[in-house]
PDB file of N, CA, C and O in Angstrom, chain B, residues numbered from 101:
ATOM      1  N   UNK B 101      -4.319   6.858  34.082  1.00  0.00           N
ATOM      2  CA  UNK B 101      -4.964   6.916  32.778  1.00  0.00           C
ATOM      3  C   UNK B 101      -4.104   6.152  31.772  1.00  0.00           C
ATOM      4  O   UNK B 101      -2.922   6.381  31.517  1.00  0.00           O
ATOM      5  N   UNK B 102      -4.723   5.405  31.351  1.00  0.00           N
ATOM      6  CA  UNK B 102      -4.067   4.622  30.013  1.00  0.00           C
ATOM      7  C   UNK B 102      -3.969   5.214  28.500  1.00  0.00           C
ATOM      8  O   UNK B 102      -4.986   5.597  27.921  1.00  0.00           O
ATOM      9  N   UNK B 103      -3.012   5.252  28.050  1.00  0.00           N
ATOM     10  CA  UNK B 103      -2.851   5.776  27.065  1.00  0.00           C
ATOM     11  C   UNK B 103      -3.138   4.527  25.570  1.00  0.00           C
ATOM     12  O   UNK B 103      -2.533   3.461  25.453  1.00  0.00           O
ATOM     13  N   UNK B 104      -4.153   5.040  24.637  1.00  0.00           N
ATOM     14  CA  UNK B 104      -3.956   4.185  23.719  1.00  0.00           C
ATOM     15  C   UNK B 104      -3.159   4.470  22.385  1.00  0.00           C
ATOM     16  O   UNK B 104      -3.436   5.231  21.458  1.00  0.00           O
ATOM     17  N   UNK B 105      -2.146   3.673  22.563  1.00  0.00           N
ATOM     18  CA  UNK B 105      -1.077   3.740  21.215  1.00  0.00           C
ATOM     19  C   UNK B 105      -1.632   3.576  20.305  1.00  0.00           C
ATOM     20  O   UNK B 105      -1.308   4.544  19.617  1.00  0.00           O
ATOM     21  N   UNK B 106      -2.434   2.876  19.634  1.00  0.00           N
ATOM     22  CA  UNK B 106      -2.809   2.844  18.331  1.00  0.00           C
ATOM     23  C   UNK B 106      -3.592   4.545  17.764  1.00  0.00           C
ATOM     24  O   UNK B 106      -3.308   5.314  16.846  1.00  0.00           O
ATOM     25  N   UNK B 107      -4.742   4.567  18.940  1.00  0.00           N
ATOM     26  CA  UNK B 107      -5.373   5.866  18.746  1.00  0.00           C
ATOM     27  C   UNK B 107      -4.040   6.970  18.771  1.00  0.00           C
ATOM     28  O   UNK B 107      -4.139   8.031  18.155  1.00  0.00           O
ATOM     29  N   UNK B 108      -3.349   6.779  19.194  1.00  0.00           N
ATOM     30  CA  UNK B 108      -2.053   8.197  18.962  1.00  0.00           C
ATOM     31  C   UNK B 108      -1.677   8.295  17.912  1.00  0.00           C
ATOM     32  O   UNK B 108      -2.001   9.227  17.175  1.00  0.00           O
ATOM     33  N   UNK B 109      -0.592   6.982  17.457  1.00  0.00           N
ATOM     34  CA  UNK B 109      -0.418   7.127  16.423  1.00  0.00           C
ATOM     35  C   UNK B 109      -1.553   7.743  15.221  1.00  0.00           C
ATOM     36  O   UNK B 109      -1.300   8.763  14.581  1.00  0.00           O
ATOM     37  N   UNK B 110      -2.407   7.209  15.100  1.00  0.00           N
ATOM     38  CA  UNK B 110      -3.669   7.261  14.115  1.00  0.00           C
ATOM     39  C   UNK B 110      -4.261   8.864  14.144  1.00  0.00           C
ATOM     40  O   UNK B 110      -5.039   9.361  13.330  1.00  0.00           O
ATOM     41  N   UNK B 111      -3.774   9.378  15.089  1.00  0.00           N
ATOM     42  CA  UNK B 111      -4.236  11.062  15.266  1.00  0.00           C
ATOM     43  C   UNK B 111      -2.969  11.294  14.760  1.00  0.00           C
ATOM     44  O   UNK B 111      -3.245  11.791  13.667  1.00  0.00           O
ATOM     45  N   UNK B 112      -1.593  11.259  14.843  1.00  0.00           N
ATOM     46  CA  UNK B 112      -0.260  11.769  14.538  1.00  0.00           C
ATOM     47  C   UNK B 112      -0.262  11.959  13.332  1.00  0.00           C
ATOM     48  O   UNK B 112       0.121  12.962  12.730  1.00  0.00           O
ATOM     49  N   UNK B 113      -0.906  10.536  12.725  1.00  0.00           N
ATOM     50  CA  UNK B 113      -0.859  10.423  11.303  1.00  0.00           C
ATOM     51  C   UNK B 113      -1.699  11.432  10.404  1.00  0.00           C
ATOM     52  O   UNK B 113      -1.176  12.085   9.501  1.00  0.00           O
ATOM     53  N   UNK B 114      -3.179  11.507  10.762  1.00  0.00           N
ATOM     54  CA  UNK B 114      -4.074  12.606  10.815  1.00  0.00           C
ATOM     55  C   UNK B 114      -2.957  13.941  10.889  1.00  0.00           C
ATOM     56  O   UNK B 114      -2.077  14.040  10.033  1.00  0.00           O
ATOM     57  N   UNK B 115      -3.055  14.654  11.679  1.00  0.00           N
ATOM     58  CA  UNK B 115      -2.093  15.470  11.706  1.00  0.00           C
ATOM     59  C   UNK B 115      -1.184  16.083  10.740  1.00  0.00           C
ATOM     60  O   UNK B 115      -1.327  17.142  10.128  1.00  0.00           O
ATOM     61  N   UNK B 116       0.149  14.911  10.693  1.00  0.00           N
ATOM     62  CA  UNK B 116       0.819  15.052   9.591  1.00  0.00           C
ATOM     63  C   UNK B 116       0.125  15.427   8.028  1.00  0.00           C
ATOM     64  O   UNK B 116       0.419  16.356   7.276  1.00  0.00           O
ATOM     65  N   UNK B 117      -1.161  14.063   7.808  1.00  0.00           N
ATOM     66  CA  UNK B 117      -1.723  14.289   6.524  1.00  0.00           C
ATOM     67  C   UNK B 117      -2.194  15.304   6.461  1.00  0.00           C
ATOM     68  O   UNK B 117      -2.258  15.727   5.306  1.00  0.00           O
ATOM     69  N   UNK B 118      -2.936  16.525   7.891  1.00  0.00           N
ATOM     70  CA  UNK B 118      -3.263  17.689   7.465  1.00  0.00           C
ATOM     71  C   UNK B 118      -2.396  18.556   7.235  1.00  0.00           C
ATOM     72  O   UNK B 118      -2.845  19.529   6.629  1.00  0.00           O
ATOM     73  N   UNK B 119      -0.906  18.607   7.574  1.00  0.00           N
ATOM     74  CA  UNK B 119      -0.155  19.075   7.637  1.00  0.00           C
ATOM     75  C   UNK B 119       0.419  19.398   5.772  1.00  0.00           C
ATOM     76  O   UNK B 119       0.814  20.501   5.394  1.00  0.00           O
ATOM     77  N   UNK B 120       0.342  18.394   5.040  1.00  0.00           N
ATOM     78  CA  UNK B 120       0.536  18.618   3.760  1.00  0.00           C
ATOM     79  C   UNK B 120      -0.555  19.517   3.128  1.00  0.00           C
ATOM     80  O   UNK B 120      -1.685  19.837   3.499  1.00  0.00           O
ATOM     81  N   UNK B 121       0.401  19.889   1.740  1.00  0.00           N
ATOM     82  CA  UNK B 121      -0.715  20.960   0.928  1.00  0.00           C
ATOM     83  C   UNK B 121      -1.208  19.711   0.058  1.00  0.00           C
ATOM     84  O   UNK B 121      -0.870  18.527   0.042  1.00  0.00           O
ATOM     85  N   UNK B 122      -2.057  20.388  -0.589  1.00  0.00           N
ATOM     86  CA  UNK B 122      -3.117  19.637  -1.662  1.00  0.00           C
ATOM     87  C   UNK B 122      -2.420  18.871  -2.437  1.00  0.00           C
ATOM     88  O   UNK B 122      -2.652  17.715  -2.792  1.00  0.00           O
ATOM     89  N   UNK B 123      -1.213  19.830  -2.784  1.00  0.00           N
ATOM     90  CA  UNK B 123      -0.280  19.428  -4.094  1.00  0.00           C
ATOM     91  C   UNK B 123       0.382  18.391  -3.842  1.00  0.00           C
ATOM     92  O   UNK B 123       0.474  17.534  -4.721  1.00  0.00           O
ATOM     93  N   UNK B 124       1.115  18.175  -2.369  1.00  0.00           N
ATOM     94  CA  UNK B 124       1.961  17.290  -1.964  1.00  0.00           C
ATOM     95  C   UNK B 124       1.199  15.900  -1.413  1.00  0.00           C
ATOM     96  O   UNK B 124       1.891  14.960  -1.020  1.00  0.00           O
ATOM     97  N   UNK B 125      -0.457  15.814  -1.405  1.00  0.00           N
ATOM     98  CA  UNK B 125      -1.440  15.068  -1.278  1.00  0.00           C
ATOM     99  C   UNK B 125      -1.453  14.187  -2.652  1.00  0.00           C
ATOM    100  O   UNK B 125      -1.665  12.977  -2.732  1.00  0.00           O
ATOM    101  N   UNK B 126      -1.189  15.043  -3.651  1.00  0.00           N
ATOM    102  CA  UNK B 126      -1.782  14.386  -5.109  1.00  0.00           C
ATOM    103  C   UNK B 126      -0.310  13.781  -5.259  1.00  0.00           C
ATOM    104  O   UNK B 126      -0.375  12.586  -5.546  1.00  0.00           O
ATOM    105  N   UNK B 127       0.740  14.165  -5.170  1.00  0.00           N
ATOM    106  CA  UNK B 127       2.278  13.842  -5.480  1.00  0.00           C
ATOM    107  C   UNK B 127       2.365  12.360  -4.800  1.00  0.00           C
ATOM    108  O   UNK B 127       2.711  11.395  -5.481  1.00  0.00           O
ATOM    109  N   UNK B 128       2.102  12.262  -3.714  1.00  0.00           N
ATOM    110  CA  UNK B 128       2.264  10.800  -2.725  1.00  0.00           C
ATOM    111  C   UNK B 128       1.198  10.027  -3.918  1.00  0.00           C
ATOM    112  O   UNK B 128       1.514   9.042  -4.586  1.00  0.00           O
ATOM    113  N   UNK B 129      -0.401  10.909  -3.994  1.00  0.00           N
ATOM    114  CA  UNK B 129      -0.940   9.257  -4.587  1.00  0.00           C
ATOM    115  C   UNK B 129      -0.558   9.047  -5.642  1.00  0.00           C
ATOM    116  O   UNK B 129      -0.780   7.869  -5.924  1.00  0.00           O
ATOM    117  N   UNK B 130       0.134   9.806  -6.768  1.00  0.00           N
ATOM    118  CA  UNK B 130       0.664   9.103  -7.870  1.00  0.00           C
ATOM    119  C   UNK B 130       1.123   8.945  -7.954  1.00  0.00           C
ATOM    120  O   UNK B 130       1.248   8.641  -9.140  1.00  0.00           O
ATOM    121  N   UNK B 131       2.633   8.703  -6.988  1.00  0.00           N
ATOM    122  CA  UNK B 131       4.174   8.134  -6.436  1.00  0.00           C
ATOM    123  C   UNK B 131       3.489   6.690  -6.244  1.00  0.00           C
ATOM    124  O   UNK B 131       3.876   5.681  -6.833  1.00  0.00           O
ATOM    125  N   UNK B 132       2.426   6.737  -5.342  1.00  0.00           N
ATOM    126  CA  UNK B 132       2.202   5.357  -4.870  1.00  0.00           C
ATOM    127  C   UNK B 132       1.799   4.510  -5.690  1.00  0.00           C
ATOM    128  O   UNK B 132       2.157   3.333  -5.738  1.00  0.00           O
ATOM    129  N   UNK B 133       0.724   5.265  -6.664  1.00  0.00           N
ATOM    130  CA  UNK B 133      -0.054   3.999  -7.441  1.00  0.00           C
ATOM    131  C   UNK B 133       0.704   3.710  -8.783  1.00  0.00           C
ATOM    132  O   UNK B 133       0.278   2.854  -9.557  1.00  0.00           O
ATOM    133  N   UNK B 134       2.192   4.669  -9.128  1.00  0.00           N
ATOM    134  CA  UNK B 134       3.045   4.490 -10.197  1.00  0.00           C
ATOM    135  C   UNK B 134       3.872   3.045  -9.278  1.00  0.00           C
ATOM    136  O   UNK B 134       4.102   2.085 -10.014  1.00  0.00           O
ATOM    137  N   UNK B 135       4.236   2.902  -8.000  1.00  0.00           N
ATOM    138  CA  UNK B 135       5.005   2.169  -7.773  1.00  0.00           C
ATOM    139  C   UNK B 135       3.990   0.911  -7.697  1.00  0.00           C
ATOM    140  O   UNK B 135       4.372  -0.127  -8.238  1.00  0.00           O
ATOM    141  N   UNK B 136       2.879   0.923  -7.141  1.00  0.00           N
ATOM    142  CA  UNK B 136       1.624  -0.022  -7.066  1.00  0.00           C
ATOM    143  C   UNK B 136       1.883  -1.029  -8.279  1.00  0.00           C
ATOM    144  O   UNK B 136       2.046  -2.244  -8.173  1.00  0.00           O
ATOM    145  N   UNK B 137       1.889   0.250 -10.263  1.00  0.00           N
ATOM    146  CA  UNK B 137       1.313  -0.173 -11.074  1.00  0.00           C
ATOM    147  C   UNK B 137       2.456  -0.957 -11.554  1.00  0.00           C
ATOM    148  O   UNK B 137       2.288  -1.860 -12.373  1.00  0.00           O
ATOM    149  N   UNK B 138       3.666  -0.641 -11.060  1.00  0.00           N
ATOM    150  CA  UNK B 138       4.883  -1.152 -11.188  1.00  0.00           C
ATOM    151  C   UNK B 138       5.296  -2.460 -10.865  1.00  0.00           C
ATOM    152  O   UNK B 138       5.844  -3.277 -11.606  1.00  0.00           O
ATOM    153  N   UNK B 139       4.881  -2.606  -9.331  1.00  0.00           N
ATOM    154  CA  UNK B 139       5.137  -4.042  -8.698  1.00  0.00           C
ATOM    155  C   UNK B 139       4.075  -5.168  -9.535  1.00  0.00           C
ATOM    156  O   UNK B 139       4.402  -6.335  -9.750  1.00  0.00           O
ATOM    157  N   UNK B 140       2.938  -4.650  -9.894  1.00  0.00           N
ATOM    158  CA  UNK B 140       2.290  -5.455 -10.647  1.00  0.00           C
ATOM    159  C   UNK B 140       2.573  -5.905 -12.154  1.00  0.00           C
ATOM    160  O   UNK B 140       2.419  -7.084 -12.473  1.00  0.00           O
ATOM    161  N   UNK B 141       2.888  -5.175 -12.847  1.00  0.00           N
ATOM    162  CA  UNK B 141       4.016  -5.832 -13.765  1.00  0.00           C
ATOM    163  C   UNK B 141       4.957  -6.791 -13.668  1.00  0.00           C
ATOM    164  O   UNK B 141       5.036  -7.952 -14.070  1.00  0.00           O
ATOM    165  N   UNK B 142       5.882  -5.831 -12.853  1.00  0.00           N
ATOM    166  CA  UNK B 142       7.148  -7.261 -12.386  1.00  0.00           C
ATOM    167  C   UNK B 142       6.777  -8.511 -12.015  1.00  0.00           C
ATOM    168  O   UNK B 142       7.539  -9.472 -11.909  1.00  0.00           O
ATOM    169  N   UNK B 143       5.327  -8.498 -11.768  1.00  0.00           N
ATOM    170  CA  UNK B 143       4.576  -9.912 -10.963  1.00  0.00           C
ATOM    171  C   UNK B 143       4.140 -10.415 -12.254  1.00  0.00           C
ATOM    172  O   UNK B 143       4.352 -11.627 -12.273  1.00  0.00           O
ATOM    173  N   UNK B 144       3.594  -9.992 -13.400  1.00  0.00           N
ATOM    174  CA  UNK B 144       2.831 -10.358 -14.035  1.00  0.00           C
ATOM    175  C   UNK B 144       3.113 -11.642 -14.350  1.00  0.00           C
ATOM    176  O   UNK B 144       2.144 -12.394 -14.457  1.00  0.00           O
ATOM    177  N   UNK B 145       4.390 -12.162 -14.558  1.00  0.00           N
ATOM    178  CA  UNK B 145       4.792 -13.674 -15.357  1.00  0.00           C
ATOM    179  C   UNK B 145       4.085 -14.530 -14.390  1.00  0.00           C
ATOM    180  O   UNK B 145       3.595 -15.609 -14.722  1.00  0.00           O
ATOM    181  N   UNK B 146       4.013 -13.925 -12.866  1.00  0.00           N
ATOM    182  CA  UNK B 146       3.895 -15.523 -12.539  1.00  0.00           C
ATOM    183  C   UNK B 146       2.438 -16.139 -12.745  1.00  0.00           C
ATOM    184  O   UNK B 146       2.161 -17.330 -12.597  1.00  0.00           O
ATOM    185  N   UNK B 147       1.453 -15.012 -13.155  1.00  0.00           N
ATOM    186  CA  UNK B 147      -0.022 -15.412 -13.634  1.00  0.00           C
ATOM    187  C   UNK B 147      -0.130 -16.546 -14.145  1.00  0.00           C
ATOM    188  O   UNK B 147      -0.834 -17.339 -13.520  1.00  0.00           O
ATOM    189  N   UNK B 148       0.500 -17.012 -15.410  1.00  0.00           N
ATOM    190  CA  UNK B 148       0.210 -18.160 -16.145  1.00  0.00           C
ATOM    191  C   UNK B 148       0.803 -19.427 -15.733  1.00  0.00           C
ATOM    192  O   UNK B 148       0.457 -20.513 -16.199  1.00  0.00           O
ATOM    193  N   UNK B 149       1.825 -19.239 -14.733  1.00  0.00           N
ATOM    194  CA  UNK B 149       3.049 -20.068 -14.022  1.00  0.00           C
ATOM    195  C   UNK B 149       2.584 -20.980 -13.390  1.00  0.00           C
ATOM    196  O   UNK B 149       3.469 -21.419 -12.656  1.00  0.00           O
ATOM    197  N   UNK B 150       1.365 -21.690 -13.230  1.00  0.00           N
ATOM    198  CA  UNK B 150       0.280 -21.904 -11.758  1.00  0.00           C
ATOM    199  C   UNK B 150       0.760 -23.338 -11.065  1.00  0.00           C
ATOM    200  O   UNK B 150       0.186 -23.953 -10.167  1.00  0.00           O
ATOM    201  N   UNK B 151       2.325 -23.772 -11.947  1.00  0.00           N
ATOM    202  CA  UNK B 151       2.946 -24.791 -11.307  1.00  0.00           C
ATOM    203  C   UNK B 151       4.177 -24.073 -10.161  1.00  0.00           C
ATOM    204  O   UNK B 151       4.519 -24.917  -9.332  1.00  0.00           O
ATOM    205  N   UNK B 152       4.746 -22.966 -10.012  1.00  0.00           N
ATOM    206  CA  UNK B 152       5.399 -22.348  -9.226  1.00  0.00           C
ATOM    207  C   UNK B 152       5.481 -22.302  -8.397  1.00  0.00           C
ATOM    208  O   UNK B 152       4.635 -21.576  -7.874  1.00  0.00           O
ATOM    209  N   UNK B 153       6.423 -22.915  -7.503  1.00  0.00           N
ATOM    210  CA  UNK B 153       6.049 -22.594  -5.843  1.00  0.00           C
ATOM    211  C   UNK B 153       5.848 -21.706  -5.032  1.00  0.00           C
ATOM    212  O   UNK B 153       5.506 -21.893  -3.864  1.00  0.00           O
ATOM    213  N   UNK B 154       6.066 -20.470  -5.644  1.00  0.00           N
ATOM    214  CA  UNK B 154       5.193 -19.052  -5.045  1.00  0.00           C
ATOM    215  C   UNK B 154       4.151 -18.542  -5.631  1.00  0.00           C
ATOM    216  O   UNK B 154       3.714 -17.443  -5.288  1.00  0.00           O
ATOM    217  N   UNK B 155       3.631 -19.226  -6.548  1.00  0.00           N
ATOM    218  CA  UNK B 155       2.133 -18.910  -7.065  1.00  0.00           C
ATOM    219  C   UNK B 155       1.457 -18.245  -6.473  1.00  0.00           C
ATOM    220  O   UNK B 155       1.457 -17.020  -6.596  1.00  0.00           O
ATOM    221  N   UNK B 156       0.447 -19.123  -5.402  1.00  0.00           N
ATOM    222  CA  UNK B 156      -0.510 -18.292  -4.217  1.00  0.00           C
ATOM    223  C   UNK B 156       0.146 -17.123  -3.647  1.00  0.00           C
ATOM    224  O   UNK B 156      -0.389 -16.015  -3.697  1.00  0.00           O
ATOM    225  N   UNK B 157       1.123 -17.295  -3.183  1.00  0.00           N
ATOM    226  CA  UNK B 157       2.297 -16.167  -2.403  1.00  0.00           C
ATOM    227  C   UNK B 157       1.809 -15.091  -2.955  1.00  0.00           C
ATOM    228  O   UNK B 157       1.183 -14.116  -2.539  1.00  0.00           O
ATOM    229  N   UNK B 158       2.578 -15.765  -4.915  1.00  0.00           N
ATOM    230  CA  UNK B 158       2.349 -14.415  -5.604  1.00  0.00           C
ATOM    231  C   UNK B 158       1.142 -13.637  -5.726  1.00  0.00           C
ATOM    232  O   UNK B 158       1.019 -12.413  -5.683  1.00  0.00           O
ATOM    233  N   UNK B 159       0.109 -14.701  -5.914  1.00  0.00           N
ATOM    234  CA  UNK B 159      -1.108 -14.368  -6.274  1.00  0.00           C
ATOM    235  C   UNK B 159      -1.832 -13.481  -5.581  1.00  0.00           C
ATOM    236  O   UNK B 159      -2.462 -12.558  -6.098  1.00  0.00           O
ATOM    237  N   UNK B 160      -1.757 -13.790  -4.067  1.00  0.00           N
ATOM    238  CA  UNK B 160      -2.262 -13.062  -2.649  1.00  0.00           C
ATOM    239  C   UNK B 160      -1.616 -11.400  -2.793  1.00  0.00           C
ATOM    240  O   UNK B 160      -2.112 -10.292  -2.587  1.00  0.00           O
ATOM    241  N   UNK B 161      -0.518 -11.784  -3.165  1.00  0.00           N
ATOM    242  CA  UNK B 161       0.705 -10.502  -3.248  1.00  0.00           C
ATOM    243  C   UNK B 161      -0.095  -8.900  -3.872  1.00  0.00           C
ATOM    244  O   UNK B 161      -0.317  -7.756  -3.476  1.00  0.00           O
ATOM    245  N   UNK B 162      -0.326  -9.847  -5.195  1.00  0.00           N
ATOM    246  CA  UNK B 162      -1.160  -8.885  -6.202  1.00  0.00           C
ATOM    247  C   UNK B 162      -2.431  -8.194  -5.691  1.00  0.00           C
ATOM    248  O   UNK B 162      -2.858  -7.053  -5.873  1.00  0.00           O
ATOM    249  N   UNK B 163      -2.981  -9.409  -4.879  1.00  0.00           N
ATOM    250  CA  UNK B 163      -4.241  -8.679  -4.844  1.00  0.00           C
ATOM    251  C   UNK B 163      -4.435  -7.504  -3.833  1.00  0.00           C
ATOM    252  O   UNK B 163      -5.207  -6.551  -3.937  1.00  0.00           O
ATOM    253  N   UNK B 164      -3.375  -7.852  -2.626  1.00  0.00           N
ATOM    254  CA  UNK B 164      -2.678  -6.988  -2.071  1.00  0.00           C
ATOM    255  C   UNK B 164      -2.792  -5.611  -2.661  1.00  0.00           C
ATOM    256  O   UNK B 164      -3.555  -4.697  -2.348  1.00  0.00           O
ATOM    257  N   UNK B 165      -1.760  -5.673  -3.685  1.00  0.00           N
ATOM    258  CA  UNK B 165      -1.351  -4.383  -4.049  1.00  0.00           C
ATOM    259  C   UNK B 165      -2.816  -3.623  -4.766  1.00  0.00           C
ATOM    260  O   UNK B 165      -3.110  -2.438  -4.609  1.00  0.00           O
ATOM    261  N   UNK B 166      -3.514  -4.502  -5.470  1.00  0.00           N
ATOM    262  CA  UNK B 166      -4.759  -4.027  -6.495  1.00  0.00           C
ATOM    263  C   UNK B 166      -5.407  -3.116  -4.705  1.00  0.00           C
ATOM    264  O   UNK B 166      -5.649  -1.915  -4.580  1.00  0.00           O
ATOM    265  N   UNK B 167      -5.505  -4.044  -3.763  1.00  0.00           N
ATOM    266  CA  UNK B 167      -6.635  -3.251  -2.480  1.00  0.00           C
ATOM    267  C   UNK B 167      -5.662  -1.882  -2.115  1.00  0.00           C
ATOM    268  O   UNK B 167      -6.091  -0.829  -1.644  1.00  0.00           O
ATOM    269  N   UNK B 168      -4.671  -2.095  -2.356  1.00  0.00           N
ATOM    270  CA  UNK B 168      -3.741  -0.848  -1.453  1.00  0.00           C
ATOM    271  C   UNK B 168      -4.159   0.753  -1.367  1.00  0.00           C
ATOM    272  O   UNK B 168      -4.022   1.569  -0.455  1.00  0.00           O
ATOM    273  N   UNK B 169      -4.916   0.900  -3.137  1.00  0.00           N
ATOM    274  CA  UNK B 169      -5.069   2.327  -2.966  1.00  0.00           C
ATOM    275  C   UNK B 169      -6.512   2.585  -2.048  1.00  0.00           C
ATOM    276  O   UNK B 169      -6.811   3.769  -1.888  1.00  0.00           O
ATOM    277  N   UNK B 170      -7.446   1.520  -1.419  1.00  0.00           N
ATOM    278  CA  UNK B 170      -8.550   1.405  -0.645  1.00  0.00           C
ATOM    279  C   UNK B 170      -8.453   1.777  -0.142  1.00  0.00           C
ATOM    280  O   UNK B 170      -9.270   2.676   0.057  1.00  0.00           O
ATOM    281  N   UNK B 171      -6.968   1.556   1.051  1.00  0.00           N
ATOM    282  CA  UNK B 171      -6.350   1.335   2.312  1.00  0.00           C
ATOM    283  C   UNK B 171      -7.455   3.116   3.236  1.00  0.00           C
ATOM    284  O   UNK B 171      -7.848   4.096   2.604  1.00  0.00           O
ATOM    285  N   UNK B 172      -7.522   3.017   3.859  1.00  0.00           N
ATOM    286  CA  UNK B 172      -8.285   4.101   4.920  1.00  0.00           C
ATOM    287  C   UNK B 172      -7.209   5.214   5.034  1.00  0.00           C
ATOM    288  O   UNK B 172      -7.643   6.357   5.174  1.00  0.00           O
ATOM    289  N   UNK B 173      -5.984   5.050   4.997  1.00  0.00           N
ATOM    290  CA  UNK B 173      -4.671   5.749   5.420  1.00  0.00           C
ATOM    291  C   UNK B 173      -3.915   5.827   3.831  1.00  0.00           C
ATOM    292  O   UNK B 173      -2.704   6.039   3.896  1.00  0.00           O
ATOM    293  N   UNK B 174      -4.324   5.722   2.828  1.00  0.00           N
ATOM    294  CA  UNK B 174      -3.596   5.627   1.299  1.00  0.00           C
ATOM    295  C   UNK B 174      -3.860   7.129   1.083  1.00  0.00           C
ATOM    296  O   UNK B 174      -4.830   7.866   1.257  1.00  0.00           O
ATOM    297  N   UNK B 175      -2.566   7.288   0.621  1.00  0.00           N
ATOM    298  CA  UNK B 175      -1.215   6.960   0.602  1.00  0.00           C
ATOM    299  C   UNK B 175      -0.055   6.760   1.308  1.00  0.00           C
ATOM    300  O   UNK B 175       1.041   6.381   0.896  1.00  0.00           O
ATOM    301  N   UNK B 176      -0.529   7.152   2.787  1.00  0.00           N
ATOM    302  CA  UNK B 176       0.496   7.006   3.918  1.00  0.00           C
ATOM    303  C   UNK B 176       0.734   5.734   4.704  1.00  0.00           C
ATOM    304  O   UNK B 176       1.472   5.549   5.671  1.00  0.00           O
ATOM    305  N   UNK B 177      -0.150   4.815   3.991  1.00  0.00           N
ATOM    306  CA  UNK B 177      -0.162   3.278   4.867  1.00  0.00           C
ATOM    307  C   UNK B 177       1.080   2.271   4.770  1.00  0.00           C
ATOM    308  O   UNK B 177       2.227   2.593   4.459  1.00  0.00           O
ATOM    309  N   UNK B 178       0.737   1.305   5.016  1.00  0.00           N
ATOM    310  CA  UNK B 178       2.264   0.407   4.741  1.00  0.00           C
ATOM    311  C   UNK B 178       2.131  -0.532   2.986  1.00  0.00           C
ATOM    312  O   UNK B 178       1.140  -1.011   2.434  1.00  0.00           O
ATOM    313  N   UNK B 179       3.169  -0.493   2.673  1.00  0.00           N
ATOM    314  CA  UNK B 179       2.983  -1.161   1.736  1.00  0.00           C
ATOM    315  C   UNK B 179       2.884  -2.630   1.039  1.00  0.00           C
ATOM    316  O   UNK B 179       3.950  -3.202   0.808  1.00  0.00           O
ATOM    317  N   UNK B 180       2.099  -3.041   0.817  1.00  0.00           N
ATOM    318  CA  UNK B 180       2.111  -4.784   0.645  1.00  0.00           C
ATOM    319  C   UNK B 180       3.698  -4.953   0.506  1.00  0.00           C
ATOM    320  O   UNK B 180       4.421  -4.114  -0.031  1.00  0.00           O
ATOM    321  N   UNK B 181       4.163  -6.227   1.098  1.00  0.00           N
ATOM    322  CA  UNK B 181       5.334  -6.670   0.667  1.00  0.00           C
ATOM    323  C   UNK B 181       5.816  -8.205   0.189  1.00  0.00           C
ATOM    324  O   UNK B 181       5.623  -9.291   0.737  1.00  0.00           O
ATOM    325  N   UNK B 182       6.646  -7.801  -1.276  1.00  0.00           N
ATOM    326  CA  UNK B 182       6.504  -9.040  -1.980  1.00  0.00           C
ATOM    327  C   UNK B 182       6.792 -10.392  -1.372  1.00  0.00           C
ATOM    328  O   UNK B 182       7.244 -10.333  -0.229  1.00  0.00           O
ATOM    329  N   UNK B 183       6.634 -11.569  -1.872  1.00  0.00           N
ATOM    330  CA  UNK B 183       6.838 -12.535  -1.199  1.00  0.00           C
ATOM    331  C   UNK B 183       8.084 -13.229  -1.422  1.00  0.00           C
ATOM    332  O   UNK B 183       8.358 -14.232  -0.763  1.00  0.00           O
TER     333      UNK B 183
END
């Protein structure tokens, strides 16, 4: 019998997330989307920058972070990482 790793993990994770209380549910998503609202700031200069050689990088970066709280697994997913 073959075991599928992805499906494990993805139940583990399940698991764990049932494993938290409500409170410690709401604590992660506004840890996350304070650090979310954060990285997007620090990005903000390069908006107008559009001669920069990490422009797109940056640009992709952001939008990244704007989809993150979507994510199927948010707040426990991985986090965009800057460029």
């Amino acid at each position: 019998m073959m075991i599928n790793v992805k499906q494990l993990e993805s139940e583990q994770k399940l698991k764990a997330l049932a494993a938290k209380t409500e409170e410690e549910i709401t604590f992660d998503i506004i840890n996350e989307r304070g650090w979310r609202d954060s990285e997007l700031k620090a990005s903000d200069f390069i908006v107008p920058l559009t001669d920069h050689p990490k422009h797109a990088a940056y640009m992709a970066y952001r939008q990244e972070l704007r989809d993150y709280p979507a994510q199927s697994d948010f707040p426990n997913g991985t986090r965009p990482v800057k460029p």
